[in-house]
TORKE-113161 format. One record per atom (N, C-alpha, C): x, y, z. Coordinates in steps of 0.05 Angstrom, whole numbers, plus 5000, padded with zeros to 4 digits. Atoms other than C-alpha are relative to their C-alpha. Example, Ala and Ser with C-alpha at 12.3 -4.5 7.8 and 13.67 -1.06 7.14 Angstrom:
TORKE-113161
501849765000;524649105156;501850245000;498449764999;527349795143;498550225014;
end
This chain:
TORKE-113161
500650174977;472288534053;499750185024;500749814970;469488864125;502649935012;498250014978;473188864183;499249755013;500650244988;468888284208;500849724986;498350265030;470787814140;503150005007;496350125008;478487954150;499449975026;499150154979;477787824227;499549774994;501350315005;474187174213;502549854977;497650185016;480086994157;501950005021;497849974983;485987194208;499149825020;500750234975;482786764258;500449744990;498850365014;483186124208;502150095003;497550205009;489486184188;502249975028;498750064983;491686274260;499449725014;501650294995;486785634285;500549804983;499450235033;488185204218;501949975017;498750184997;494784934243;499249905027;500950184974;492084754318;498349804991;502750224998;485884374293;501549844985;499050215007;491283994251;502049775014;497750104993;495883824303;496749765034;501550144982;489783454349;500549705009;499650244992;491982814386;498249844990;500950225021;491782234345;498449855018;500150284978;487381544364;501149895024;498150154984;492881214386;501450275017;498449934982;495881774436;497050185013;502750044973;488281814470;499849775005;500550344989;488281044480;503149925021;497450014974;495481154516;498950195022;501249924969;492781704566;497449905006;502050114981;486781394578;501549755016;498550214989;491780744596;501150175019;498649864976;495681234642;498350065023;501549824974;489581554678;500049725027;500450214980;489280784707;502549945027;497450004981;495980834743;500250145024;500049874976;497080964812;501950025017;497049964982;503680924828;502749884984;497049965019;509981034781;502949975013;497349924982;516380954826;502450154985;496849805014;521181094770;499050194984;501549855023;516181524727;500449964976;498850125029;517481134672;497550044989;503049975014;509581254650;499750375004;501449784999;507381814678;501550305002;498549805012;513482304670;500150094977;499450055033;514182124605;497549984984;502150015017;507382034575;498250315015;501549824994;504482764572;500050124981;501249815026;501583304538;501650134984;498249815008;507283694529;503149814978;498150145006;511783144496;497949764974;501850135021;506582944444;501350014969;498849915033;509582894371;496949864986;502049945009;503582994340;499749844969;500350175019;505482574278;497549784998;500950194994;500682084306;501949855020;499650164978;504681694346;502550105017;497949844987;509481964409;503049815004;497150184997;516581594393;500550085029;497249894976;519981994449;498549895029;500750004969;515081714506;501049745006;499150224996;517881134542;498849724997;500550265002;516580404525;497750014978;501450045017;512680594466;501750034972;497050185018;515680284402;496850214961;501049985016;512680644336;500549954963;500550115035;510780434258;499350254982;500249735016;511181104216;497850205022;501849834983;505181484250;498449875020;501950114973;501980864301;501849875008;498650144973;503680544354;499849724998;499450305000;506979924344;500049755024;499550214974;508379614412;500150225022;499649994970;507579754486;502149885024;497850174991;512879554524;500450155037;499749884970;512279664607;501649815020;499450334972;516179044636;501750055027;498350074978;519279014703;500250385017;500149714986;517279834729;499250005023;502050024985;513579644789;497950174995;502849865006;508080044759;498149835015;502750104992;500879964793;497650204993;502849905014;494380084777;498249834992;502150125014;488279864744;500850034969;499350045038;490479684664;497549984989;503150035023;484079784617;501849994972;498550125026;487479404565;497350044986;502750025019;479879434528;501250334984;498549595020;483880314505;501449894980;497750035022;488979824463;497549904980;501149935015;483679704415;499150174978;499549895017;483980254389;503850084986;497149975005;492080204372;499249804979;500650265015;489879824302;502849864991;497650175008;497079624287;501849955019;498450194978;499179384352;501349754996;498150265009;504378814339;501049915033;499250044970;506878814418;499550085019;500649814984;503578924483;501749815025;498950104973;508478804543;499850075022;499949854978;507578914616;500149875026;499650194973;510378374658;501550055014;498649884980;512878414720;499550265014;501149754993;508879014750;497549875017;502350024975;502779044801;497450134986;502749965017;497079064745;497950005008;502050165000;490378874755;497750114976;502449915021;484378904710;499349694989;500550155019;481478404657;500949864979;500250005023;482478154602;497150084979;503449895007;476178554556;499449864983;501850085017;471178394521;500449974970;498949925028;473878714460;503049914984;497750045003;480378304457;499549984971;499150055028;479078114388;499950134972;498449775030;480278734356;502450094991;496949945000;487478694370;500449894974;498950165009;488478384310;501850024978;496249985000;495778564291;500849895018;498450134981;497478294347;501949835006;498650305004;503277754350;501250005033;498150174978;505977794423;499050255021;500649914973;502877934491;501049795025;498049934979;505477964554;499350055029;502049854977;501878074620;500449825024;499150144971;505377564662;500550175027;498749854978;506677684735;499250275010;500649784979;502178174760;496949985017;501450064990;495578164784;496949964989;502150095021;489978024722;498349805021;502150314983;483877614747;497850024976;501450035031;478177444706;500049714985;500050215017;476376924659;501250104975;498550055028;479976804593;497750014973;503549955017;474577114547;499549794969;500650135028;472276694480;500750114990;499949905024;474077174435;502549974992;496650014998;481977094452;499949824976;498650165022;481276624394;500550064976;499949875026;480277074346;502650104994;498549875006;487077324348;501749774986;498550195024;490176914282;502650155004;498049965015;496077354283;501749945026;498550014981;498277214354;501449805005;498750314993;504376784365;501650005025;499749954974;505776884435;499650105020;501949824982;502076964492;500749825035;500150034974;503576984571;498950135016;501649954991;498777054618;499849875027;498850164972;502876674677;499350245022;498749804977;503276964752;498050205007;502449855001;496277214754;497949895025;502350144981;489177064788;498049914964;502450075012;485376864722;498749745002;502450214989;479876344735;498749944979;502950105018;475175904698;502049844978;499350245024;476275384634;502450224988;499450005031;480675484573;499050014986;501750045031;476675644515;500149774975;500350115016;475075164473;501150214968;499449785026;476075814416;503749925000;495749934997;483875694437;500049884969;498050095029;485275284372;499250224984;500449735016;482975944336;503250154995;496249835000;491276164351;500549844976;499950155024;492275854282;503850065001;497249945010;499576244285;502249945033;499050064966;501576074372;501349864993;497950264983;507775844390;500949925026;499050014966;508775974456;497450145012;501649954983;503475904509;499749985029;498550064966;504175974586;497950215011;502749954972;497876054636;500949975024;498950114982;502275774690;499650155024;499649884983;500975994759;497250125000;502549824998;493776214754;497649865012;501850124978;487375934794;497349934968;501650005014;484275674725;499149624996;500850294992;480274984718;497849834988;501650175020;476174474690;501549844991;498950235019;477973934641;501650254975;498549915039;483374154579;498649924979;502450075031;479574294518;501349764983;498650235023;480473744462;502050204977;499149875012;481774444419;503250054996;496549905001;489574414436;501949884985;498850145025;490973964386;499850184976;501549855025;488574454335;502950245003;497649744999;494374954361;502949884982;498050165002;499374614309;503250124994;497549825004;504175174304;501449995026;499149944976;505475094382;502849925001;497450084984;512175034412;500449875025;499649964971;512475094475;497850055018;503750004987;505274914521;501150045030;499050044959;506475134601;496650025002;502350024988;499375004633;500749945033;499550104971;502774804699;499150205019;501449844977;500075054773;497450084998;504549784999;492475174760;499049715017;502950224984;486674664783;499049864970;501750075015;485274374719;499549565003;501450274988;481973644720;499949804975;499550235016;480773014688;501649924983;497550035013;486072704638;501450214983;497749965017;491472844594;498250034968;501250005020;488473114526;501349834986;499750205026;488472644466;500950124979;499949875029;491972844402;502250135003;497849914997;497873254431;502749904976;497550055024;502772774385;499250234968;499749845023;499073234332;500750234993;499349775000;502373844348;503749894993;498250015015;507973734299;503050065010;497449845009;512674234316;500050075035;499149884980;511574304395;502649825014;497650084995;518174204428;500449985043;499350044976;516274324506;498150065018;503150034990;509474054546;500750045028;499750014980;509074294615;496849955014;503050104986;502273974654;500250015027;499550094962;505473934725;498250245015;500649934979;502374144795;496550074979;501849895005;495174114766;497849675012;501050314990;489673494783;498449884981;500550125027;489673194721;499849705008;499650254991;487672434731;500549774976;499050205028;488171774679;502949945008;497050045007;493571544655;501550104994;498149965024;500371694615;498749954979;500049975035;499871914543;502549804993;497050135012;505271344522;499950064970;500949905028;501471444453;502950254990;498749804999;504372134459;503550005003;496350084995;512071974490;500449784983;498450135020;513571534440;499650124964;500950105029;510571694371;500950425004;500649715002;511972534384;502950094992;497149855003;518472964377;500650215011;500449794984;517273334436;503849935012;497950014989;523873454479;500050035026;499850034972;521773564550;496650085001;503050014987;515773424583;499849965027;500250034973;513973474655;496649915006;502650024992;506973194681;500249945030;499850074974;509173194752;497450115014;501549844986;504773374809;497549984993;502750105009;498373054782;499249835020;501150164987;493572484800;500749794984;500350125020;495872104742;501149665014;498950254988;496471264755;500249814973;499750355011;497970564725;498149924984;502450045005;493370414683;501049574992;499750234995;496669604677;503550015022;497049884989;502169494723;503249874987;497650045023;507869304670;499950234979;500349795020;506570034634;502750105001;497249855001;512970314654;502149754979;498050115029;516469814597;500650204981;500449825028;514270344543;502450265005;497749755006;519770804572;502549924982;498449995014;524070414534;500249964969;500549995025;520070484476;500350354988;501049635004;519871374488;501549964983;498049875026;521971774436;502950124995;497949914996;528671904423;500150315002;498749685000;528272654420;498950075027;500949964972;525072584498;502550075009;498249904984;530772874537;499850025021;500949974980;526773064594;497249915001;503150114988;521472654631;500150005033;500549944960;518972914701;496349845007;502650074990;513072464727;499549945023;500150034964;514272554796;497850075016;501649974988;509272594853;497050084984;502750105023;503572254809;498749745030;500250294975;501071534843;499649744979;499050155018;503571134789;501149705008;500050314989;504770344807;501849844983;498550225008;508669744792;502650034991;496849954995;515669664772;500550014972;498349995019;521269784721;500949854992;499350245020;522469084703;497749874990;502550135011;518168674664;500449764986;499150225005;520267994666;503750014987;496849965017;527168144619;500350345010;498649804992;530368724643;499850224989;500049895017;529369384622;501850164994;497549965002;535569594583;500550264992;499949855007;534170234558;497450255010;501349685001;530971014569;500450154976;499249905020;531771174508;501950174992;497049854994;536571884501;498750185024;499949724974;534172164568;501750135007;497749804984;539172624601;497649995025;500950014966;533672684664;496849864995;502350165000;528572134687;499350015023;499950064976;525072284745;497449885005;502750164995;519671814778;500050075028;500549894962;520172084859;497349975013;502550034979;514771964902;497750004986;502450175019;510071484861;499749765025;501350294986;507270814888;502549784985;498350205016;513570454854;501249785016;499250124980;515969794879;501749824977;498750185016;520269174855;503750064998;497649915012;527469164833;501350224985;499949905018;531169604801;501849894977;498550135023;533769454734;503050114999;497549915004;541669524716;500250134993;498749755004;541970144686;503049884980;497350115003;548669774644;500150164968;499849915027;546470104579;499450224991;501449715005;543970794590;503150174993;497649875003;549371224567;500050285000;500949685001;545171884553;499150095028;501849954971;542271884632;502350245010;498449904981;545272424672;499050145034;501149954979;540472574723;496449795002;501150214990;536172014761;498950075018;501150034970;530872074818;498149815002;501750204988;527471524842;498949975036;500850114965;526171674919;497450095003;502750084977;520471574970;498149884974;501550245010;517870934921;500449835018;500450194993;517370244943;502349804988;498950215019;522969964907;501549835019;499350204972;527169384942;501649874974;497050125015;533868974919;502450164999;496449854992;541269184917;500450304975;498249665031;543969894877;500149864984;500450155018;543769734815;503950004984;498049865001;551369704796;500950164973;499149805021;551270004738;498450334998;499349774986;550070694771;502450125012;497249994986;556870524797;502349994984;497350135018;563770594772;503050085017;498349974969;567970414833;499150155026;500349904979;567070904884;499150264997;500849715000;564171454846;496449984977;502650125021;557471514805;499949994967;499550005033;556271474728;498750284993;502849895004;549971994730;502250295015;500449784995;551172744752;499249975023;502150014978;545372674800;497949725002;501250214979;542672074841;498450015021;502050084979;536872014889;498349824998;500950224990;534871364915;498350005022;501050034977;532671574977;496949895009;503550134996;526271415025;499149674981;500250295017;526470624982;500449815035;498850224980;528069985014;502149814998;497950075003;534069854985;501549875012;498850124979;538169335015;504150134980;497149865008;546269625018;500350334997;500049765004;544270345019;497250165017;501349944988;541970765066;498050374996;500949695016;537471495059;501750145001;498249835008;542871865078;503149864985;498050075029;548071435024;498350094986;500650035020;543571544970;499150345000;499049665001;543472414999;503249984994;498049955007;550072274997;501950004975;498950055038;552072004926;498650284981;500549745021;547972644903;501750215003;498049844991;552473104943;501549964981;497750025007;558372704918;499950084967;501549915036;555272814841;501350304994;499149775008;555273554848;502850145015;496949954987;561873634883;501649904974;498950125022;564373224823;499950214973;501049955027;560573554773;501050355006;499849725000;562574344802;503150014995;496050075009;570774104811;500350034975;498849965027;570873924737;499250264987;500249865019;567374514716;502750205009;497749775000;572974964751;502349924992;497050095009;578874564733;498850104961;499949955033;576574724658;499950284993;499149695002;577075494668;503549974999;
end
């Protein structure tokens, strides 16, 4: 062999282990995610994610908030760093066994891409609480493996996808807090793995979707502060096995004015019903008295169009928190809110009514006296 043959061997076998040790996929789809950052306070990113701290296995255990699966990158995990920047979540695409991308609570912005639905390992994102805008792309439905997704605390805009019932495996879903709008797809019946639905604080419009009782297994509907109009789903509160529902903060009304009977048809596993500041009509009796709320613990109706009597209350036993103020209602306390000189309920508000025997500030005051009651016993039981 020349002198030029053995230089040319001695040069592989010194080059052969560099060209093996070449940054994997997945730790170019993390610095390109870093180059977007523009301000680290605790350097939880950009101290820690560098060249020099690469384990070359494929995936860098030792860099912070990155969670790995033998050689890829399992999960992302950035919550609560005040990190800022521009996020080009469209680099996690190439992470094909992504199971977790977290990064709430930080000063994000970006998209959601085009390419979301190549995540698909995916089971749990995270992107609440920073500054995302954008529409909610169609493709988001493609992700079958995802069972939890927040996307609260944002700017994203525009409908709901109809693709949503595509989450075949979603249990928990929370848009809450975002400037998004239109009518609710019919598709959210189709989500039957759901748990837990927050849609509250956007702009979305026209009624209450149909079919909700077919989500089997969800346990907690939040619709409030949006301008949803129609009626009550009673369909739904009675025949479901949901446990708290709020639809406050709507446009929702009366659709006969004897509807409020059916609360004492709800479902027993209702616990919580908030249908406050709606414009909801007519009264709580309906000829015979109505004797029951089924097992509420909290019923609140506050600042509706409500008028009439109120019923005795003589048989609720599960109630522990009551609001009924700024309605229309009229006639004496009902006394079975009363037991002597103290209340039955936790929490009471009557106020803004026309109550005869009780004035707005009695009916601030029996709530006072409530939690003064209710804080004493908890410390006498230390």
């Amino acid at each position: 062999m020349g002198f030029v043959g053995r230089f040319l061997f001695l040069l592989l076998l010194v080059a052969a282990p560099a060209l093996g040790q070449l940054p994997s996929q997945d730790i170019l789809a993390l610095l390109a995610f870093k180059k977007g950052i523009t301000h680290d306070p605790t350097g939880f990113v950009t101290d820690s994610w560098n060249d020099e701290s690469i384990d070359f296995n494929g995936c860098p255990a030792s860099w912070n908030g990155v969670v790995c699966n033998g050689a890829s990158v399992a999960g992302v995990v950035l919550d609560g760093h005040r990190i800022s920047g521009v996020a080009d979540l469209s680099v996690f695409a190439n992470l094909t066994m992504l199971v977790k991308l977290s990064m709430a609570n930080n000063n994000l912005s970006g998209s959601l891409p085009s390419n979301v639905a190549s995540l698909k390992s995916l089971k749990f994102l995270d992107i609440s609480n920073n500054r995302f805008s954008g529409p909610i792309p169609d493709d988001i439905g493609s992700l079958r493996s995802l069972q939890n997704m927040s996307l609260a605390g944002n700017n994203f805009s525009g409908p709901l996808p109809d693709s949503i019932d595509g989450l075949a495996s979603l249990q928990s879903l929370d848009v809450s807090g975002n400037a998004l709008s239109g009518p609710l797809p019919a598709a959210l019946k189709g989500l039957r793995s759901m748990v837990a639905l927050n849609l509250s604080y956007n702009a979305f419009t026209k009624g209450i979707p149909a079919g909700l009782g077919l989500l089997v297994n969800l346990q907690s509907v939040d619709l409030s502060w949006n301008q949803l109009d129609g009626g009550v789903d009673w369909k739904f509160l009675i025949e479901s096995t949901v446990t708290h529902v709020d639809f406050s903060g709507n446009l929702l009304t009366s659709t006969t004015p004897k509807e409020l009977k059916f609360l004492a048809d709800i479902s027993e596993t209702v616990v919580y019903l908030n249908l406050s500041n709606n414009k909801l009509t007519g009264s709580l009796i309906d000829g015979v008295e109505l004797s029951t709320f089924g097992r509420l613990k909290v019923l609140d109706l506050s600042s509706n169009e409500l008028s009439g009597d109120l019923p005795g209350f003589n048989y609720v036993y599960d109630l522990e928190v009551l609001r009924l103020a700024n309605n229309g209602f009229t006639g004496f306390v009902p006394s079975g809110l009363l037991k002597g000189d103290s209340l039955v309920l936790n929490q009471l508000d009557l106020s803004a009514n026309n109550l005869t025997g009780i004035s707005s500030n009695s009916a601030f005051m029996f709530l006072v006296l409530s939690l003064f009651h209710f804080m004493h016993g908890m410390q006498c039981s230390f």
